[in-house]
C-alpha positions in Angstrom: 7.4 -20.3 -13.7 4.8 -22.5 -12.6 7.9 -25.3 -11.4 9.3 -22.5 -9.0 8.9 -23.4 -6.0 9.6 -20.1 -4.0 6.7 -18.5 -6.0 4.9 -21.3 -5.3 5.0 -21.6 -1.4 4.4 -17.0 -2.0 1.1 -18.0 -3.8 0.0 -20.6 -1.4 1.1 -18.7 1.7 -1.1 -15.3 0.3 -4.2 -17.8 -0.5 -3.9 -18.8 3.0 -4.3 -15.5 4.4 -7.1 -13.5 6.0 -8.4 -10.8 3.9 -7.3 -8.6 6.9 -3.9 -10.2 6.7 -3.3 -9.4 2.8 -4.7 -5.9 3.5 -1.8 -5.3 6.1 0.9 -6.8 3.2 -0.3 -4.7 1.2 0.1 -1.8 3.6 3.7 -2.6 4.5 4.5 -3.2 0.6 3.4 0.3 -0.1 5.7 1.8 3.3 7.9 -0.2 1.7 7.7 1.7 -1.8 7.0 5.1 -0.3 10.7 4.5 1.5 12.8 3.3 -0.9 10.9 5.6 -4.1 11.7 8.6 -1.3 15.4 7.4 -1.4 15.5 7.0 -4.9 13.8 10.7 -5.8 16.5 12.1 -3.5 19.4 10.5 -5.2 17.7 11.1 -8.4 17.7 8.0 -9.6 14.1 8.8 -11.7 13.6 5.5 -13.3 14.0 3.6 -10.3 11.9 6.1 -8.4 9.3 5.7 -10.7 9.2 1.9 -10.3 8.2 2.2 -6.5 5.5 5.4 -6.9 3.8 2.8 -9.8 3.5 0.2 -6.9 2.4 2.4 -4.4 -0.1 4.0 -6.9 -1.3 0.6 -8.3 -1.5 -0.5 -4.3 -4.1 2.6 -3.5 -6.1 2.1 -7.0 -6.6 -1.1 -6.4 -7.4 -0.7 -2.5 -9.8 1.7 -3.5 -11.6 -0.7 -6.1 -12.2 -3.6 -3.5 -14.1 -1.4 -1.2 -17.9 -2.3 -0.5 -19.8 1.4 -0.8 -22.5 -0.4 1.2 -20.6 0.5 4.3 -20.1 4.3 5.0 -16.9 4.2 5.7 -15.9 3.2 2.5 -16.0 6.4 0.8 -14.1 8.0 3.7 -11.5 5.7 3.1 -11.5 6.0 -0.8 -10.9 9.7 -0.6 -7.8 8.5 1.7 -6.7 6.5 -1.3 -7.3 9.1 -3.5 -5.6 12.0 -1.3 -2.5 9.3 -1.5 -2.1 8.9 -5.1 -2.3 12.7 -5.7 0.5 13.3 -3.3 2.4 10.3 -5.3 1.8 11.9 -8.6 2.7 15.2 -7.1 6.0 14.0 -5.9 6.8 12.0 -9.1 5.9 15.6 -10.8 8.1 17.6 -8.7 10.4 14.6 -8.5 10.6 15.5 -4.7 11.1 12.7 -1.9 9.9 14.7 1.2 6.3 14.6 -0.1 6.6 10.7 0.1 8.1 11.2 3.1 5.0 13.4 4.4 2.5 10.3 3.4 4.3 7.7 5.3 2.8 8.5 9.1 -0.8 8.4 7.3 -0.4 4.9 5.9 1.4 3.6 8.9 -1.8 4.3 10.4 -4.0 3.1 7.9 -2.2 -0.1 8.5 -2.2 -0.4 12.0 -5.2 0.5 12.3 -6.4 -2.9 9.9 -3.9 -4.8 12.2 -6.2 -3.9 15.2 -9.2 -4.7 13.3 -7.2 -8.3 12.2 -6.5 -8.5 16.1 -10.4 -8.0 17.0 -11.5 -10.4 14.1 -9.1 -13.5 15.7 -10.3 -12.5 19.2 -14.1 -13.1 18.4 -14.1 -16.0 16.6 
């Protein structure tokens, strides 16, 4: 694995990133999920389904364990987190794509709104 170089030049390029950067991949990686496992719930194909809501859950636990609660808006944004995964559970319960559907507007604003803090960062330096 080690020897391969497209997961080589992956690791290097994500080691070269801004924290803001990786934040915003792993935004579009959980659109990404939220899409396709909303595709997959509607042509009930479960296992596949499941795949993408793991990834999208795993993206939001682990969002929420990085933040620094010395900075107020770091709970706000964990109950965002939080309020995500439930509505992932709930659709993986009800095996219903719209709810994943319903979630997709409030992460494509989470995200933009760390592209226009990524955007601010490079302008003051």
């Amino acid at each position: 694995m080690q020897n391969n170089p497209i997961l080589q030049y992956k690791q290097q390029s994500i080691n070269t990133m801004t924290k803001g950067e990786q934040l915003i991949v792993l935004f579009d990686e959980a659109l990404k999920n939220l899409h396709y496992g909303s595709m997959m719930l509607k042509d009930q194909n479960y296992p596949t389904a499941q795949k993408c809501t793991e990834k999208c859950k795993s993206i939001f636990t682990y969002l929420s364990s990085v933040l620094d609660y010395k900075y107020s808006i770091s709970q706000e944004l964990h109950q965002l987190y939080y309020f995500v995964n439930q509505q992932v559970i709930k659709a993986e319960i009800r095996r219903d794509g719209t709810l994943l559907d319903e979630l997709v507007p409030l992460v494509e604003n989470m995200r933009d709104t760390w592209v226009q803090a990524e955007k601010l960062s490079h302008m003051n330096k």
